[in-house]
C-alpha positions, 0 to 999 in steps of 0.5 A, a space after each residue: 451157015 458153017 461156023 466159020 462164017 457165023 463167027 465172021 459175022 459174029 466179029 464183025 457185028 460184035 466189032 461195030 456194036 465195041 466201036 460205035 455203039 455208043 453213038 447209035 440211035 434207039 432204032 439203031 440199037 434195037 436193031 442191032 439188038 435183033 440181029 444179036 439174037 438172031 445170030 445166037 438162034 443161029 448158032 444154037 440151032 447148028 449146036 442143037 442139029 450137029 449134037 442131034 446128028 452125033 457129029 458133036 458132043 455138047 453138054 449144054 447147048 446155051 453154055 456152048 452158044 455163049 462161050 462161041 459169042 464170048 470168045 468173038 466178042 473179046 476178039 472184036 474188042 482187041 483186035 484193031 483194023 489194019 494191025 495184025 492179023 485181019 479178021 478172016 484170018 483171026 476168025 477160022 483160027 478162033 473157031 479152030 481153037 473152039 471146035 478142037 481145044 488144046 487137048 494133047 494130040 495122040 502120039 504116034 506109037 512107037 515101032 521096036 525094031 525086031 
């Protein structure tokens, strides 16, 4: 699964649960409840193999897989069906703001005509 589909997931999930969650039943919410975990194992154990393989550097996995939740699950609570930009728009950019940050890029060096 690619991190671009879990935070589809993610948002869509965390978007239900925002919106209806109020009116689900127990069963519903345990449920629900479940899937929530069994996203965030997911998201750790691509966090845990990507750090593993030397793809990724990661100070602590958990603080890692929650600030990823955290930041869809804010989204899932601002953005509003049919204004603005839809989800699968919304989604890659988040996890492209995650994955890369607002780290200055390298400037190109600078050539001196001889």
């Amino acid at each position: 699964m690619t991190p671009t589909s879990l935070s589809s997931i993610f948002s869509c999930l965390l978007n239900k649960l925002n919106r209806e969650g109020r009116r689900l039943t127990e069963e519903s919410r345990t449920r629900f409840r479940a899937l929530k975990s069994e996203l965030d194992k997911a998201l750790r154990g691509l966090l845990e193999e990507a750090a593993t393989d030397g793809s990724i550097t990661v100070r602590d996995v958990k603080l890692t897989a929650f600030t990823f939740a955290g930041a869809l699950n804010w989204t899932a609570r601002w953005q509003e069906p049919g204004r603005g930009l839809p989800p699968e728009v919304i989604a890659p950019e988040i996890v492209e703001v995650l994955l890369t940050g607002i780290l200055p890029r390298p400037r190109p060096v600078s050539r001196r005509a001889p």
